[in-house]
Backbone as XML, in Angstrom:
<?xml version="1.0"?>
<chain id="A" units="angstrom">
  <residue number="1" name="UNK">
    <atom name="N" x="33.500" y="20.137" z="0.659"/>
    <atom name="CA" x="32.060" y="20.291" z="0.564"/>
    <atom name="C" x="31.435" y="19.925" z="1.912"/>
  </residue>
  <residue number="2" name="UNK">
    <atom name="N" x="30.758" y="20.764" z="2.447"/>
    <atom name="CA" x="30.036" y="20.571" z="3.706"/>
    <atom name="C" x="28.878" y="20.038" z="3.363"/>
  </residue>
  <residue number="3" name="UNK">
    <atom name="N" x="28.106" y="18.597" z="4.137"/>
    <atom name="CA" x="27.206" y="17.811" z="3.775"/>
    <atom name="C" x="26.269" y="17.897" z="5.032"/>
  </residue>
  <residue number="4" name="UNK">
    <atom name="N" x="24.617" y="18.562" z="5.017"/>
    <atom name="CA" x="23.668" y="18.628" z="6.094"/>
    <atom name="C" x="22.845" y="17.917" z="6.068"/>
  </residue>
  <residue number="5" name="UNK">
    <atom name="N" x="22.530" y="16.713" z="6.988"/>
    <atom name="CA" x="21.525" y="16.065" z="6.898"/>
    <atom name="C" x="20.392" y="16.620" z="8.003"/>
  </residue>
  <residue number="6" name="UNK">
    <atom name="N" x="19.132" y="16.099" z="7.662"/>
    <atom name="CA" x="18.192" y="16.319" z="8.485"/>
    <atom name="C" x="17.331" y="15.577" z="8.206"/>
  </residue>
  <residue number="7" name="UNK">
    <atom name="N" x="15.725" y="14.964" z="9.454"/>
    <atom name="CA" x="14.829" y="14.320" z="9.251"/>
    <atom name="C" x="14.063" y="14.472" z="9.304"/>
  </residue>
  <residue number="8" name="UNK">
    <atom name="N" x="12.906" y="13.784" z="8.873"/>
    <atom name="CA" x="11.201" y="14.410" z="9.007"/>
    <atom name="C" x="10.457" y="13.495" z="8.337"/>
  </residue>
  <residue number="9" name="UNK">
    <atom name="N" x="9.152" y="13.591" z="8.821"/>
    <atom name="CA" x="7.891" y="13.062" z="7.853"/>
    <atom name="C" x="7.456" y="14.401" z="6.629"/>
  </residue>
  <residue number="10" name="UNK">
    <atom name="N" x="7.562" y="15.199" z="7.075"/>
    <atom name="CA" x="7.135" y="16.136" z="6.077"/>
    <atom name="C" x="5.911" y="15.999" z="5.653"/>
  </residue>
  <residue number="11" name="UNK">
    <atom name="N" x="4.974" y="15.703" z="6.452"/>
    <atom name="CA" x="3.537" y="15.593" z="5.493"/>
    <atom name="C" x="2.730" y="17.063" z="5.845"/>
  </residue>
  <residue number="12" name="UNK">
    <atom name="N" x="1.727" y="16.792" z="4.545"/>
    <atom name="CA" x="1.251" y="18.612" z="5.050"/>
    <atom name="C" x="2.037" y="19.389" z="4.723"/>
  </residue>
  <residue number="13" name="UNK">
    <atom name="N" x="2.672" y="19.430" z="3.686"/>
    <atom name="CA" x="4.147" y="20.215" z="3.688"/>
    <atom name="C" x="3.565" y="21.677" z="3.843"/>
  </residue>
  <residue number="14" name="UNK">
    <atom name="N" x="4.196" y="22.282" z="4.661"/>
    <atom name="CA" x="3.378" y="24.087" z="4.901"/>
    <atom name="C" x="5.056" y="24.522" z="4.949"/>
  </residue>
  <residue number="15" name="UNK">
    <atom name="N" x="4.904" y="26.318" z="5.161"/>
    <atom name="CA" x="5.702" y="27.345" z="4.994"/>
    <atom name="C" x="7.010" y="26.912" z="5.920"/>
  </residue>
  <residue number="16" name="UNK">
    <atom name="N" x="6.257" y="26.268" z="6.878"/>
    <atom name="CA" x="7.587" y="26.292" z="8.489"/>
    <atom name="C" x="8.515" y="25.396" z="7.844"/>
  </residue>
  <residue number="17" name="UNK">
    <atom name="N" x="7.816" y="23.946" z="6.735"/>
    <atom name="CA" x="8.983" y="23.021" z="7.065"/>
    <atom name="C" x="9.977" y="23.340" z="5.945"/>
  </residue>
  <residue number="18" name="UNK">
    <atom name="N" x="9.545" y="24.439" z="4.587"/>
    <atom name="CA" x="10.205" y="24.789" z="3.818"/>
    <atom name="C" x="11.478" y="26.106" z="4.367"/>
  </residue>
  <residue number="19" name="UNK">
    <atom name="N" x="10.938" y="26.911" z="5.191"/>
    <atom name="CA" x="11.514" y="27.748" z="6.412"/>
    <atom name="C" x="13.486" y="26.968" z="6.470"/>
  </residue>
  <residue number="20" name="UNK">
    <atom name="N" x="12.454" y="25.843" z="7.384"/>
    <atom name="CA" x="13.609" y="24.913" z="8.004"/>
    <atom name="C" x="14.093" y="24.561" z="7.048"/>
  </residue>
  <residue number="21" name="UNK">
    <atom name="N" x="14.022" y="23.668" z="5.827"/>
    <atom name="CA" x="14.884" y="23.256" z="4.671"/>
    <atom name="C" x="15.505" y="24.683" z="4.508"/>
  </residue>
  <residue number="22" name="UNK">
    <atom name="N" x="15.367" y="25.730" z="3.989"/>
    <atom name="CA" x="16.354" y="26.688" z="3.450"/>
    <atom name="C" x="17.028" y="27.425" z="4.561"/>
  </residue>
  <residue number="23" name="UNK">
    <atom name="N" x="16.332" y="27.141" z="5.440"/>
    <atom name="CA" x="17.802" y="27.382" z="6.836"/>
    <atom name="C" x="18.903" y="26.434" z="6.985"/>
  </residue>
  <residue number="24" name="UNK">
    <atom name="N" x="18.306" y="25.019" z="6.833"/>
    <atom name="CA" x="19.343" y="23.517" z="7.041"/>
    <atom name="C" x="20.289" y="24.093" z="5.264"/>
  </residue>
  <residue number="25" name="UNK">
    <atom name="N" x="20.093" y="24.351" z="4.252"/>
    <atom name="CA" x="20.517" y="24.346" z="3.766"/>
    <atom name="C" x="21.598" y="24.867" z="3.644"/>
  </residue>
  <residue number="26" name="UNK">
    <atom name="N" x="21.333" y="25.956" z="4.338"/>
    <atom name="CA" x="22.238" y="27.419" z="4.056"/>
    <atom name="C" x="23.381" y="26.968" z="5.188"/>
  </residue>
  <residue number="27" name="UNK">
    <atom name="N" x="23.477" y="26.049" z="6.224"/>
    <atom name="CA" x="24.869" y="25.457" z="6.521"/>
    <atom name="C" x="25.885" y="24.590" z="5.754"/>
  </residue>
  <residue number="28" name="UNK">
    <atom name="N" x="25.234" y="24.424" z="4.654"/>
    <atom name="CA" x="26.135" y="23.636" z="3.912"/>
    <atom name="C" x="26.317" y="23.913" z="2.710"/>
  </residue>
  <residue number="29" name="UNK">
    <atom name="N" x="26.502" y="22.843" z="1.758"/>
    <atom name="CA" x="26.829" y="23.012" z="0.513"/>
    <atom name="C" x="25.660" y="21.797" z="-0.184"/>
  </residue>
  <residue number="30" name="UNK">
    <atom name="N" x="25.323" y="21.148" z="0.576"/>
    <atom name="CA" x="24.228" y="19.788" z="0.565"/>
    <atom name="C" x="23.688" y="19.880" z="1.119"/>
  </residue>
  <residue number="31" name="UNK">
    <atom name="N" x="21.459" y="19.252" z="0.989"/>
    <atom name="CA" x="21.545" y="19.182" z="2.084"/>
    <atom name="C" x="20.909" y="17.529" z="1.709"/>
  </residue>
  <residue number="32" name="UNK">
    <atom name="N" x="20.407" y="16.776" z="2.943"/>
    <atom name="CA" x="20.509" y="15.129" z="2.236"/>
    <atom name="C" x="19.312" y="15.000" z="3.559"/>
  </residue>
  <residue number="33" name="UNK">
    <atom name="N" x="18.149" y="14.928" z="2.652"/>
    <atom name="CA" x="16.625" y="14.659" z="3.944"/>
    <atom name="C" x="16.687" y="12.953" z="4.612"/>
  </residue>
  <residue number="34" name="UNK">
    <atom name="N" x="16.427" y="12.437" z="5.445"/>
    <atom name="CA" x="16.040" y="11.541" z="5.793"/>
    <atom name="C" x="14.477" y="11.828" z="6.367"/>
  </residue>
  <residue number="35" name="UNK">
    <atom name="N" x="13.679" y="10.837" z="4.815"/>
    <atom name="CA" x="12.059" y="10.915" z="4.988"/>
    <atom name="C" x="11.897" y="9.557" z="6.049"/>
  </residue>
  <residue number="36" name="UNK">
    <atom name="N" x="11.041" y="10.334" z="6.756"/>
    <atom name="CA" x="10.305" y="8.583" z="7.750"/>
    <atom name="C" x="8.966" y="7.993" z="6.835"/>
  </residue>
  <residue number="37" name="UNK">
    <atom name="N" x="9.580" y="6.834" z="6.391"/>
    <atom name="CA" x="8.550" y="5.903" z="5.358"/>
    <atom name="C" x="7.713" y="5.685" z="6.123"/>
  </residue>
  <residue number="38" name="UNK">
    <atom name="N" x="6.569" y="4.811" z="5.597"/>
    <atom name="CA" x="5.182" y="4.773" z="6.055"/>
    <atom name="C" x="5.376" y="4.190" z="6.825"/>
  </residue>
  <residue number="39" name="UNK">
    <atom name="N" x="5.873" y="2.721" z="6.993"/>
    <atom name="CA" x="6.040" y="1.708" z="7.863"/>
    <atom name="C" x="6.830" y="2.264" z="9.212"/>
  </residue>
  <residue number="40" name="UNK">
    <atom name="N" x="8.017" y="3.100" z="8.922"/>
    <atom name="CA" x="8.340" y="3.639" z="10.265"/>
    <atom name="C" x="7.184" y="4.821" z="11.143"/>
  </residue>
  <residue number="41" name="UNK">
    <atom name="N" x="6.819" y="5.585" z="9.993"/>
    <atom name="CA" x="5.592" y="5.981" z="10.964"/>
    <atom name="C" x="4.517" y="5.217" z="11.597"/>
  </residue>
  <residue number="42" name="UNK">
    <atom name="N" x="4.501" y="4.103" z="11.300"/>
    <atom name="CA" x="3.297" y="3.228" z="11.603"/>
    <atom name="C" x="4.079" y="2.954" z="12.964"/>
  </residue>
  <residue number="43" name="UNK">
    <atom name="N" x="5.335" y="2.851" z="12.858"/>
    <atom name="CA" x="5.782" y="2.206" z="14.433"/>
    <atom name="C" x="6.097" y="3.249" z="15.354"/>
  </residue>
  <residue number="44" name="UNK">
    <atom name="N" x="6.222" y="4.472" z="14.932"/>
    <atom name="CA" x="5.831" y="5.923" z="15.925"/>
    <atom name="C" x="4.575" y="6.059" z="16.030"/>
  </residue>
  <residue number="45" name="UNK">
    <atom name="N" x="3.690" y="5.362" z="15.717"/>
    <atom name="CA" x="2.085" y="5.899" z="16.192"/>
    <atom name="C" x="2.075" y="7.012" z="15.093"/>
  </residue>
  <residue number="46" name="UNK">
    <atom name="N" x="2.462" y="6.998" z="14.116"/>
    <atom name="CA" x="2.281" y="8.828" z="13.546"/>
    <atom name="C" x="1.163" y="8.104" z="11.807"/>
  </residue>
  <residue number="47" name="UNK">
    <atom name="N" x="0.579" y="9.069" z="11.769"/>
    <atom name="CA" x="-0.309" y="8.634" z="10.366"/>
    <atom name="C" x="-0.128" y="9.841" z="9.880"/>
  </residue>
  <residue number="48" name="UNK">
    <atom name="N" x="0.459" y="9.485" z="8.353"/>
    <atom name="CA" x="0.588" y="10.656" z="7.234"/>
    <atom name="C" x="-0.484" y="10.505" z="6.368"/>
  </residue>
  <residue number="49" name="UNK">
    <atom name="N" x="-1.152" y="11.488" z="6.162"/>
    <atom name="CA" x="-1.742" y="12.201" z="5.045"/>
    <atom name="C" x="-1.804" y="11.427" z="3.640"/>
  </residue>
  <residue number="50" name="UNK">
    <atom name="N" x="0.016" y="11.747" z="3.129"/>
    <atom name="CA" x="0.805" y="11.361" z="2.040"/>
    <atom name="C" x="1.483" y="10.014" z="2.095"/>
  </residue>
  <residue number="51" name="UNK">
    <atom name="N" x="1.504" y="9.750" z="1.050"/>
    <atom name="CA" x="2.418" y="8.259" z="1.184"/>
    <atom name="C" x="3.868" y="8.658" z="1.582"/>
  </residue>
  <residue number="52" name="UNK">
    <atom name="N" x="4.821" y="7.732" z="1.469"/>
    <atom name="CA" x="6.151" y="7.983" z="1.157"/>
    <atom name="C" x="6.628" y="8.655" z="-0.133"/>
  </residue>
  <residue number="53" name="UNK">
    <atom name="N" x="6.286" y="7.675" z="-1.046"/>
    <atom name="CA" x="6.468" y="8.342" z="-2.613"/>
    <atom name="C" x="6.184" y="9.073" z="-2.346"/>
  </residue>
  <residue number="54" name="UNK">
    <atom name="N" x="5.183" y="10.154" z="-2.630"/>
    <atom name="CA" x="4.546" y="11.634" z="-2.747"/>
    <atom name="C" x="4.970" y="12.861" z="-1.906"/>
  </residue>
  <residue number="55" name="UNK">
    <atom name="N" x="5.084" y="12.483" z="-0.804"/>
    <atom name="CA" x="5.946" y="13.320" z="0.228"/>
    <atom name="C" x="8.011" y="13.135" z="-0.226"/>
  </residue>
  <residue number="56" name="UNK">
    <atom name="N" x="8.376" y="12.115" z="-0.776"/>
    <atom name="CA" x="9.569" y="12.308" z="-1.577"/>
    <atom name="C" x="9.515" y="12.809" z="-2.606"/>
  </residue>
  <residue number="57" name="UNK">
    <atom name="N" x="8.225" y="13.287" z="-3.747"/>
    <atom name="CA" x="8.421" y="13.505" z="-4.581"/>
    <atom name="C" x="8.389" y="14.834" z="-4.750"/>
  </residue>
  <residue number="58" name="UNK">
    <atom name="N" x="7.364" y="15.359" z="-3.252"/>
    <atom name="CA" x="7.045" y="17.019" z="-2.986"/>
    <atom name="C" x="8.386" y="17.324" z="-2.489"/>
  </residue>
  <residue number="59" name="UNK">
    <atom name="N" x="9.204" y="16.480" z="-1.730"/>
    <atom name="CA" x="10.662" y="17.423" z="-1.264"/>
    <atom name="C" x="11.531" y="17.342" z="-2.488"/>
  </residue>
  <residue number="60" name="UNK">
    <atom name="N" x="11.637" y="16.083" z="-3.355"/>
    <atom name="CA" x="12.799" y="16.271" z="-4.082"/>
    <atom name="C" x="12.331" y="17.876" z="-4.927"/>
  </residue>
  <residue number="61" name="UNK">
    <atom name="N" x="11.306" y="18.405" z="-5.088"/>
    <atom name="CA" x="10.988" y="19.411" z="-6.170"/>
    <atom name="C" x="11.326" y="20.477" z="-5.622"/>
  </residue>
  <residue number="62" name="UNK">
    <atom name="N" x="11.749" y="20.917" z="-3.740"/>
    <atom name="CA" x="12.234" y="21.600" z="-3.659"/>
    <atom name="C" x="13.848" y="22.356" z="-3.771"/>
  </residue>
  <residue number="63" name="UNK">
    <atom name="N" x="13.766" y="23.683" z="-4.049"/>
    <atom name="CA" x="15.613" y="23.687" z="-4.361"/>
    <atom name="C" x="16.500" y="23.878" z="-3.547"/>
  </residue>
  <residue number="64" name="UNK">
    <atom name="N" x="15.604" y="23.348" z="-2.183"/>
    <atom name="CA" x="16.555" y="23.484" z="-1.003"/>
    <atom name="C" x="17.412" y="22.137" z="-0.686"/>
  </residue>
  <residue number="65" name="UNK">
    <atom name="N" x="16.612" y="20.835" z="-1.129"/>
    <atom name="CA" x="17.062" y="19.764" z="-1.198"/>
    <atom name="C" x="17.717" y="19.189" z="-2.399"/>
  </residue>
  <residue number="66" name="UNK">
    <atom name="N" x="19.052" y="18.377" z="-1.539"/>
    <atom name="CA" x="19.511" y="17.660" z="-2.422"/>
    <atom name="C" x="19.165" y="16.398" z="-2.863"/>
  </residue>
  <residue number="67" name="UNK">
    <atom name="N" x="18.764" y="15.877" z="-1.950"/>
    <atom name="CA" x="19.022" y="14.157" z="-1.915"/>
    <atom name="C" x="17.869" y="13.765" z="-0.893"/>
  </residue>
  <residue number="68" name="UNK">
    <atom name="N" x="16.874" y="13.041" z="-0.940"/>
    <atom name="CA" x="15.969" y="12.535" z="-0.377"/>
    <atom name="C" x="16.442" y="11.388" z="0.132"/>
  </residue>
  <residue number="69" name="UNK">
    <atom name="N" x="16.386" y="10.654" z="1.481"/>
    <atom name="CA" x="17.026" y="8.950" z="1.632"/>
    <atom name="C" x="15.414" y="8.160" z="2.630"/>
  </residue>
  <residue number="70" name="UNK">
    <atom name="N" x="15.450" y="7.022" z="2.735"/>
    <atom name="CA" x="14.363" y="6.840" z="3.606"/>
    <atom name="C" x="14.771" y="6.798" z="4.800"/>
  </residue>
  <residue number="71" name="UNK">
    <atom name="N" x="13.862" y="6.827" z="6.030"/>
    <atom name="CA" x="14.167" y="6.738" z="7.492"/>
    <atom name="C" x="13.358" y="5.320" z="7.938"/>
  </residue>
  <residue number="72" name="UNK">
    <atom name="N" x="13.942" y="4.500" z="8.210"/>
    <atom name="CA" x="13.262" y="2.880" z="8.055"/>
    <atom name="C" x="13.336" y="3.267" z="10.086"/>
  </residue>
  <residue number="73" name="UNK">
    <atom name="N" x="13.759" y="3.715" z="10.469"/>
    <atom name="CA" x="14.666" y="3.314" z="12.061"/>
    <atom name="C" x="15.189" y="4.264" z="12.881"/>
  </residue>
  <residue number="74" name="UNK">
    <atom name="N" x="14.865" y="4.360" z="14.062"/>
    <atom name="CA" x="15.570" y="5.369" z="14.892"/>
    <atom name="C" x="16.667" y="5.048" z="14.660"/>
  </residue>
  <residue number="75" name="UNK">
    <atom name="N" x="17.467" y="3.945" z="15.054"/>
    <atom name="CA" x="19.237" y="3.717" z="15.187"/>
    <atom name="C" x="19.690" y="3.938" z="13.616"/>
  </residue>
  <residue number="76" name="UNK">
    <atom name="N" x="19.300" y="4.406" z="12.681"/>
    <atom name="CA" x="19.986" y="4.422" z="11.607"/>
    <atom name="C" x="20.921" y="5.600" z="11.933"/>
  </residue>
  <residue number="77" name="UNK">
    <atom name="N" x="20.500" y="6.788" z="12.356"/>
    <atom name="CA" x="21.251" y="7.929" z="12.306"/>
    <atom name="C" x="22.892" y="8.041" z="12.246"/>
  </residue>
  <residue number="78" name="UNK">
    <atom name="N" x="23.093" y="7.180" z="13.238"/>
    <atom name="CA" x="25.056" y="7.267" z="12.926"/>
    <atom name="C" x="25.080" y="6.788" z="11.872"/>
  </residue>
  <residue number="79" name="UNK">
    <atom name="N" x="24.854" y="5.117" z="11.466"/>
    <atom name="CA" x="25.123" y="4.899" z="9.656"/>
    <atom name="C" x="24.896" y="5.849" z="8.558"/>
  </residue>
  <residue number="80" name="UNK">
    <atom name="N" x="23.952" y="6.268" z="8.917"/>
    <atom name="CA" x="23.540" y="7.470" z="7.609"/>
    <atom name="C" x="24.334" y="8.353" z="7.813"/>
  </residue>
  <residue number="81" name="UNK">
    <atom name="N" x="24.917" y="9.344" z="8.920"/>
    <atom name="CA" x="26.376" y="10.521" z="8.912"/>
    <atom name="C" x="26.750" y="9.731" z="8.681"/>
  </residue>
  <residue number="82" name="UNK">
    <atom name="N" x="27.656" y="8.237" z="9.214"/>
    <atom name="CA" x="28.943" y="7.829" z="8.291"/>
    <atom name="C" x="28.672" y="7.346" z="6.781"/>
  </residue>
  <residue number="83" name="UNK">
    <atom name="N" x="28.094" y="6.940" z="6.342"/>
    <atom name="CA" x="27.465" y="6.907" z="4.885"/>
    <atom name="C" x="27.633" y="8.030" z="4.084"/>
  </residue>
  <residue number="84" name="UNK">
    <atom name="N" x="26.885" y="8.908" z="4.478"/>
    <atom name="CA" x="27.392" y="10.262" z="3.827"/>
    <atom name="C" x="27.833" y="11.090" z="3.785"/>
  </residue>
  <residue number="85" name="UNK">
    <atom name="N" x="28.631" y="10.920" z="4.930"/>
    <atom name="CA" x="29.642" y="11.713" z="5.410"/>
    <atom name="C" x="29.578" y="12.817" z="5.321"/>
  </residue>
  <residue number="86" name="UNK">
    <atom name="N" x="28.111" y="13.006" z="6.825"/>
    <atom name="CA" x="27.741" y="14.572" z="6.941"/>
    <atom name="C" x="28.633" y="14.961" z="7.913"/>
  </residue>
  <residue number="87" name="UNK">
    <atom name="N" x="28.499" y="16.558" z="8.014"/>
    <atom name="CA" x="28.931" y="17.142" z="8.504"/>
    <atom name="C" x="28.425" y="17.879" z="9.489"/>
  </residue>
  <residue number="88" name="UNK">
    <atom name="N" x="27.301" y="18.188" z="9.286"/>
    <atom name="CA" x="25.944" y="18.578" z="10.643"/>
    <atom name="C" x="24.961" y="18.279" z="10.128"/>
  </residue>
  <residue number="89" name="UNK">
    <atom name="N" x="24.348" y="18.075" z="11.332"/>
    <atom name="CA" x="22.938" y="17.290" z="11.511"/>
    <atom name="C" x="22.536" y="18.204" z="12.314"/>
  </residue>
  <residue number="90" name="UNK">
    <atom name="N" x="21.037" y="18.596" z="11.461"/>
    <atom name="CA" x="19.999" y="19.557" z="12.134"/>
    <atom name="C" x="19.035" y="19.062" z="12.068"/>
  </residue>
  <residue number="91" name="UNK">
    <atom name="N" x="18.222" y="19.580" z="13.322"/>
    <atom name="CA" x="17.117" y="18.914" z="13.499"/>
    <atom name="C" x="15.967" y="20.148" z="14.334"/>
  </residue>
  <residue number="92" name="UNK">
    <atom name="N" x="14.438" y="20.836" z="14.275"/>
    <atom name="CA" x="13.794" y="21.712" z="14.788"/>
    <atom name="C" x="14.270" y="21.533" z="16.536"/>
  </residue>
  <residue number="93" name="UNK">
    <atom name="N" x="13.899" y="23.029" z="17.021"/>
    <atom name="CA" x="14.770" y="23.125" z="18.681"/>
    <atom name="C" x="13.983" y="22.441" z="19.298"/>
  </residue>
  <residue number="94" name="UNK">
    <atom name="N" x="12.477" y="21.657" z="18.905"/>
    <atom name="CA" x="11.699" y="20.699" z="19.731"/>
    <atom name="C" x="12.158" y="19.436" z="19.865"/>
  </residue>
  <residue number="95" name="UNK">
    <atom name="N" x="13.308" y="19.087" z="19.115"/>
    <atom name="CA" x="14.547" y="17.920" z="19.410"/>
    <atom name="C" x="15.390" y="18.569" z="20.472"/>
  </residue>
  <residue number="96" name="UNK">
    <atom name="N" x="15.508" y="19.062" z="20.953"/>
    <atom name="CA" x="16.862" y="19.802" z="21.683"/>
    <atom name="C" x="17.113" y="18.917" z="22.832"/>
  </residue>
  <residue number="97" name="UNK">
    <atom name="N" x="18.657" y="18.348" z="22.406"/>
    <atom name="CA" x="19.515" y="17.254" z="23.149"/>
    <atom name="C" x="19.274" y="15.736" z="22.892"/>
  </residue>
  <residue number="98" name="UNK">
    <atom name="N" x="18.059" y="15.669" z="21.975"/>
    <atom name="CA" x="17.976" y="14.003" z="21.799"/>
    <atom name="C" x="18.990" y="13.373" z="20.851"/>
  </residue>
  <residue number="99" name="UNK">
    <atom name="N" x="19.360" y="14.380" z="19.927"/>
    <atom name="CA" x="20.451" y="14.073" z="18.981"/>
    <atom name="C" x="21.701" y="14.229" z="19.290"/>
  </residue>
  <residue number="100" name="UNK">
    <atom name="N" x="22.029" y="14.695" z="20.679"/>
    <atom name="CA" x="23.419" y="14.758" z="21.034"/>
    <atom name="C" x="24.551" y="13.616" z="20.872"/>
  </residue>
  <residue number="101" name="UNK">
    <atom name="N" x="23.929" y="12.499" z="20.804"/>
    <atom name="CA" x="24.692" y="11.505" z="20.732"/>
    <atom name="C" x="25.442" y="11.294" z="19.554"/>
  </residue>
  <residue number="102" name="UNK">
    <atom name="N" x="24.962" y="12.333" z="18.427"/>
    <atom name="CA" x="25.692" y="12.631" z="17.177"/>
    <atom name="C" x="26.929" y="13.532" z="17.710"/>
  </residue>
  <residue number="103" name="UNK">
    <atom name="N" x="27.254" y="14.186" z="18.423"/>
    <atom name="CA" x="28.155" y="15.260" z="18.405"/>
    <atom name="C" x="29.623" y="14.288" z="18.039"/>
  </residue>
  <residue number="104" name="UNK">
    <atom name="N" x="29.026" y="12.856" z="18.205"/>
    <atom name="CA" x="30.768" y="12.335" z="18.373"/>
    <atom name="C" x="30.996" y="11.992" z="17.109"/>
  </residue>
  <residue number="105" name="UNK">
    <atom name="N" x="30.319" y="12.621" z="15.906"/>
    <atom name="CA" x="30.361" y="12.234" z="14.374"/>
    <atom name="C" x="30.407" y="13.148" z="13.445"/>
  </residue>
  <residue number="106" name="UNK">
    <atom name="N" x="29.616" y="14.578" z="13.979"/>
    <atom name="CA" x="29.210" y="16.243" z="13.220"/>
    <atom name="C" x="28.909" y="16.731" z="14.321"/>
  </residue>
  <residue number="107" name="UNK">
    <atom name="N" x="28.732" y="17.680" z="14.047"/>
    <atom name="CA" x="28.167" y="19.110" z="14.650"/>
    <atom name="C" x="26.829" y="18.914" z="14.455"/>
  </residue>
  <residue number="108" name="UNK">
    <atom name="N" x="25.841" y="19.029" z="15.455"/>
    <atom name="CA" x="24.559" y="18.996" z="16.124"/>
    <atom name="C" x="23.991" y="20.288" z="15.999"/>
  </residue>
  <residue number="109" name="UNK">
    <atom name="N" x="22.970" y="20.944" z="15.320"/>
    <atom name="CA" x="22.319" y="22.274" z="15.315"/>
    <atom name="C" x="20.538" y="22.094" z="15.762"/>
  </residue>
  <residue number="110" name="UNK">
    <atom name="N" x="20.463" y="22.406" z="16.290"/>
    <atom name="CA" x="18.827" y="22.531" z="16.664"/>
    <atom name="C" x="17.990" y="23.809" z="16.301"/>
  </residue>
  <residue number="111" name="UNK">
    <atom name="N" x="17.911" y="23.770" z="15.140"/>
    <atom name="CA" x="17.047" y="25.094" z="14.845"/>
    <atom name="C" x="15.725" y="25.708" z="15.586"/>
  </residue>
  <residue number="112" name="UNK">
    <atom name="N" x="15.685" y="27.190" z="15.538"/>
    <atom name="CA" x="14.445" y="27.370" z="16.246"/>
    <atom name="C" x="13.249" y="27.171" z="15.237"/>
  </residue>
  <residue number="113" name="UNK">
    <atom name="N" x="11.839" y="26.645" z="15.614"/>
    <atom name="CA" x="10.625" y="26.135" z="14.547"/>
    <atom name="C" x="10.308" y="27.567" z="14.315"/>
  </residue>
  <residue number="114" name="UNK">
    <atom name="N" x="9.672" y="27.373" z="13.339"/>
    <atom name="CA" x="8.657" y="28.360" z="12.802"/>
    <atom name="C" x="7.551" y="29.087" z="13.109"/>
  </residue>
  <residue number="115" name="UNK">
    <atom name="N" x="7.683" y="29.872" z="13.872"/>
    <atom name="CA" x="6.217" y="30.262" z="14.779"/>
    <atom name="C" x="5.240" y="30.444" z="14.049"/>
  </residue>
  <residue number="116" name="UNK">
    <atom name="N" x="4.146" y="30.391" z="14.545"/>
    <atom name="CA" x="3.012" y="30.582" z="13.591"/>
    <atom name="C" x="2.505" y="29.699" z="12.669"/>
  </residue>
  <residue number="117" name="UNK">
    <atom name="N" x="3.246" y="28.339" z="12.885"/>
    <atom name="CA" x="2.691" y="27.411" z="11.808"/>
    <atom name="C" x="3.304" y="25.750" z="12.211"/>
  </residue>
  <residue number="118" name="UNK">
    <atom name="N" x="2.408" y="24.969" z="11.950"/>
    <atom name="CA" x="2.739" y="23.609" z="12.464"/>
    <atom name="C" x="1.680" y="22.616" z="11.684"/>
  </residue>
  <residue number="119" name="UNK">
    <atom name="N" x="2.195" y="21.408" z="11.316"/>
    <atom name="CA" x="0.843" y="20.414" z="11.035"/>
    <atom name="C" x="0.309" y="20.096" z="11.734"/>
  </residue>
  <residue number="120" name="UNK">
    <atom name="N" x="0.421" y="19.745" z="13.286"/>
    <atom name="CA" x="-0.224" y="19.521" z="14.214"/>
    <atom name="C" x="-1.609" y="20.762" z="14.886"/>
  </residue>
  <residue number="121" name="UNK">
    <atom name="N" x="-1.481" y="21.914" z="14.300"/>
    <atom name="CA" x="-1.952" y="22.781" z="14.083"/>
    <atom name="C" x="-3.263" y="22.803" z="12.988"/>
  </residue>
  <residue number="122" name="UNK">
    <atom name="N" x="-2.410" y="22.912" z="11.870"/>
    <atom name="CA" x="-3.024" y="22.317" z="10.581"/>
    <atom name="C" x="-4.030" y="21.365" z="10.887"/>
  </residue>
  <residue number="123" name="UNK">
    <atom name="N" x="-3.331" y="20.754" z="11.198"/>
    <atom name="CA" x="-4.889" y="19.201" z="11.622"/>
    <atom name="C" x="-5.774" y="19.489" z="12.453"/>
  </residue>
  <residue number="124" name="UNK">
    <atom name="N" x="-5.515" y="20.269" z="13.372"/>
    <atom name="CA" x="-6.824" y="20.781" z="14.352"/>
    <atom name="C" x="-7.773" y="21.765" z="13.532"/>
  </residue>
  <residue number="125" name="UNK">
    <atom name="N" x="-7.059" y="22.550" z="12.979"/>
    <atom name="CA" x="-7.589" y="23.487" z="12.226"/>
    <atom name="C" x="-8.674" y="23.028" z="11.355"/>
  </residue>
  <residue number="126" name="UNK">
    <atom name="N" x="-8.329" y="21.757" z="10.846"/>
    <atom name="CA" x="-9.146" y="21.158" z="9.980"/>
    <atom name="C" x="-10.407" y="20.477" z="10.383"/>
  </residue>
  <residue number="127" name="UNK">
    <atom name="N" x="-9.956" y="19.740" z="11.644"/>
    <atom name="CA" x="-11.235" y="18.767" z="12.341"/>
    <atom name="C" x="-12.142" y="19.967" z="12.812"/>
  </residue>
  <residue number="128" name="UNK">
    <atom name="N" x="-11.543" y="21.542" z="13.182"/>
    <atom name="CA" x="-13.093" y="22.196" z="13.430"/>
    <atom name="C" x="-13.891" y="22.783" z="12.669"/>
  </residue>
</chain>
C-alpha cells in the first residue's frame, strides 16, 4: 500500500485545494493530511478564518482524504513519514525544494497549484 502525506491550513477551502487533494491522492493508495492547528498558525503569523476542528471536519468529509493528523511544528515532518510510513510527500510547486530534505525518507513531489484560484486571492477579493 502506497501511503501520501501532505500539509496545509486549508482554510477557505476553494476548488484549487480540493484540485490538489485528488491529485495527492491519485499517487497513492492513502492519502494522510497534516492540518496546521491554530496555535501553529499563530506562530507562522498566519490567521485562519476556521478553527482547527472545522477545517478537520471540512477535510475529513472529503473522499480524497484519508486520515486528517495535526501539524503542531515545522520539524515534525520526518516523525510523521516515519510514523506512517509514507511513501511520498507532496506538497503545491510554491514549496519547490524546501521539502527536499525528505528525499532521504520518500519521494518528494511538488505539484503544480491551481491557476485561477487561491485564498490569498479570495481574501483580497473580499476586503474590496
Amino acid at each position: 500500500m502506497t501511503k501520501v502525506l501532505t500539509y496545509g491550513t486549508f482554510d477557505l477551502l476553494h476548488w484549487g485545494h480540493v484540485h490538489l487533494l485528488e491529485r495527492a491522492s491519485q499517487l497513492g493508495d492513502e492519502l494522510i493530511v497534516g492540518l496546521s492547528t491554530d496555535e501553529f498558525n499563530a506562530e507562522k503569523h498566519k490567521e485562519a478564518y476556521h478553527s482547527y476542528e472545522h477545517r478537520k471536519y471540512i477535510l475529513e468529509a472529503i473522499r480524497y482524504v484519508d486520515k486528517v493528523i495535526p501539524e503542531k511544528d515545522w520539524e515534525q515532518k520526518i516523525k510523521d513519514v516515519q510514523k506512517y510510513d509514507i511513501d511520498v510527500f507532496v506538497m503545491g510547486d510554491d514549496w519547490k525544494g524546501k521539502f527536499d530534505f525528505l528525499k532521504d525518507y520518500c519521494e518528494v513531489i511538488y505539484l503544480p497549484r491551481t491557476t485561477g484560484i487561491s485564498t490569498t486571492q479570495i481574501k483580497q477579493d473580499l476586503e474590496n
